[in-house]
N, C-alpha and C positions, 0 to 999 in steps of 0.2 A: 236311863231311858234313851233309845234309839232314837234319829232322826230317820233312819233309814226305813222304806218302805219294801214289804213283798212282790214279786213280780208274779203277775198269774203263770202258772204253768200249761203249757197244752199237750193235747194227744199228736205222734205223730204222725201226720198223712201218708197214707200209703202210695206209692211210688215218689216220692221223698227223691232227690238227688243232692250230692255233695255238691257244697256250691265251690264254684274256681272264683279265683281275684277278678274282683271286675277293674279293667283295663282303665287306666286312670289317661288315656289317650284316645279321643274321638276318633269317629272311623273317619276314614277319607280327610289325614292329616293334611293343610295345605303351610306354604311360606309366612299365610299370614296371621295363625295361631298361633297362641300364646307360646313363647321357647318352652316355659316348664315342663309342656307336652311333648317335647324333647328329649328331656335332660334324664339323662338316669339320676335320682335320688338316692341318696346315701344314706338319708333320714329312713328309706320307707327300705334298702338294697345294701346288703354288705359289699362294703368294699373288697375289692380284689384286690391285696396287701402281699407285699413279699419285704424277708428281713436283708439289710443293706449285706450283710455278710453271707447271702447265700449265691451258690455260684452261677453264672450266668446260663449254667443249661437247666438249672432248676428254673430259674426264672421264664426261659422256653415253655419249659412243659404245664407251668404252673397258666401262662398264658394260649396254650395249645386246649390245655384241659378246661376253661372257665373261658375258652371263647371270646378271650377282649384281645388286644394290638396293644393294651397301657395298662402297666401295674403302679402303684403307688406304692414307694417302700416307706415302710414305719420301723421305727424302733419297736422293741417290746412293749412300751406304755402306751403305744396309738400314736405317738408324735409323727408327722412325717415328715422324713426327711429328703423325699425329693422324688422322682418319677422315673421311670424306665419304659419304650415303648419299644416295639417291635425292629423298627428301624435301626434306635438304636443298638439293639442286640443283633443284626445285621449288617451294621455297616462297617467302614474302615476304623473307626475308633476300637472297638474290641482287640481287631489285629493287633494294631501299632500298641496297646499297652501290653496284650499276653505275649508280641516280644520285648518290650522296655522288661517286663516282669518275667520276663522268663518260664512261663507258664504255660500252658495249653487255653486255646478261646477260651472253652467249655468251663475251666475251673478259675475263671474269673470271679471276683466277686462283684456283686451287682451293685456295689459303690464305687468302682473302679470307672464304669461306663452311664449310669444312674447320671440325671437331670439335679442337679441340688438345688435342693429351697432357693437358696439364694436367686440365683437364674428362671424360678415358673413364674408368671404371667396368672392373674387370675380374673377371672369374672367375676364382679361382683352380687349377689340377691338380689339387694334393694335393686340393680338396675337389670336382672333377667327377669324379674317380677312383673318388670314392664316393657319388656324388650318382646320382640314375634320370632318366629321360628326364622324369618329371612335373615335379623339381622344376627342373627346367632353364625349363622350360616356365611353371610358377607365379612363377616369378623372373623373365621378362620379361614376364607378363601385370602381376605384380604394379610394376616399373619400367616399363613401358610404351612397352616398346624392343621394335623390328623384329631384334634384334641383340646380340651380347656376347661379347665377346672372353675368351679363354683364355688367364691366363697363367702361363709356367714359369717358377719361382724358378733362379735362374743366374747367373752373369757373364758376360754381362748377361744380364738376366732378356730373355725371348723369350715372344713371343704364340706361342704353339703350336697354336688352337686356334680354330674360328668356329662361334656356334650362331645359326642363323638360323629365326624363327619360321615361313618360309617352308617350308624347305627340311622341319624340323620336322614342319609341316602335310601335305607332301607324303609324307613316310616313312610316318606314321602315316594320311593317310587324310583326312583332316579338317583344316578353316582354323582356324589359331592368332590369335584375334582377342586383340591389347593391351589391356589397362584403358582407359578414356577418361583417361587422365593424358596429358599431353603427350607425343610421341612425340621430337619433333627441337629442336633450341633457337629455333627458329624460331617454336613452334607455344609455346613458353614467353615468348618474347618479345612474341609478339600476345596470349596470355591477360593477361601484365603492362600490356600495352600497353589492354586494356581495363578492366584496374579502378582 
């Protein structure tokens, strides 16, 4: 014996239209709405994923073609192992390893230049849950990241979550300009690399 109940069936209405996502972000985003309404979701949005051993001009086009500035590279299991963003694939670190390696930029692999675990910074849920779009916003002006990853405490703990200064700037209206702090380890490297 079933618990489960019938669902009445109906006729369909003529002029019917396909419905699209409704927008899980109000119109006329301000500073002082909830960040979530922000954040790109990973829950509800496939991550943009590239693997540590591919080369650094796949990683371009992979980022040209899906329209983001930051990839996250995974092993094959999903694990990630660290991030790659536009800058980095841009700036002098690429050079200075494809001569250490003797290579060409382009066939770099993307764990050569790649962000490792080790070194990402993450936000946490429980406190973007209650955080507002400003303070999302003051926290990467103030760290001086394009970027900042969300993550869920769990077994295993999961990035759930991507706040981008860009996308940010875009919702709201206006350009989300960084602090003059270093932006990529690149750009930290050459400031050491000067004094």
């Amino acid at each position: 014996m079933s618990s489960y109940r019938t669902l009445r069936l109906h006729s369909l209405p003529a002029h019917s239209h396909v419905g699209e996502p409704e927008s899980q972000r109000p119109e006329g985003i301000t500073m002082d709405q909830p960040a979530p309404y922000a954040m790109t979701d990973l829950r509800r949005v496939a991550a943009v994923a590239i693997h540590p051993d591919a080369t650094l001009e796949a990683a371009q086009q992979r980022m040209v073609h899906a329209r983001v500035r930051m990839l996250l590279v995974t092993d094959s299991g999903g694990e990630l192992l660290g991030l790659v963003t536009a800058r980095d694939l841009m700036g002098e670190t690429p050079i200075r390893v494809a001569v250490e390696d003797g290579v060409a930029r382009d066939q770099l692999a993307v764990r050569r230049v790649m962000v490792p675990r080790e070194r990402i910074q993450v936000l946490d849920w429980s406190d973007v849950q209650h955080a507002s779009i400003g303070d999302v916003v003051h926290t990467l002006r103030e760290s001086g990241r394009q970027h900042a990853l969300v993550l869920e405490q769990g077994k295993p703990p999961r990035v759930c979550g991507i706040f981008s200064a860009t996308h940010i700037g875009r919702l709201l209206g206006v350009a989300i300009e960084a602090s003059d702090k270093p932006q990529s380890f690149a750009e930290v490297e050459h400031l050491l690399a000067a004094t």
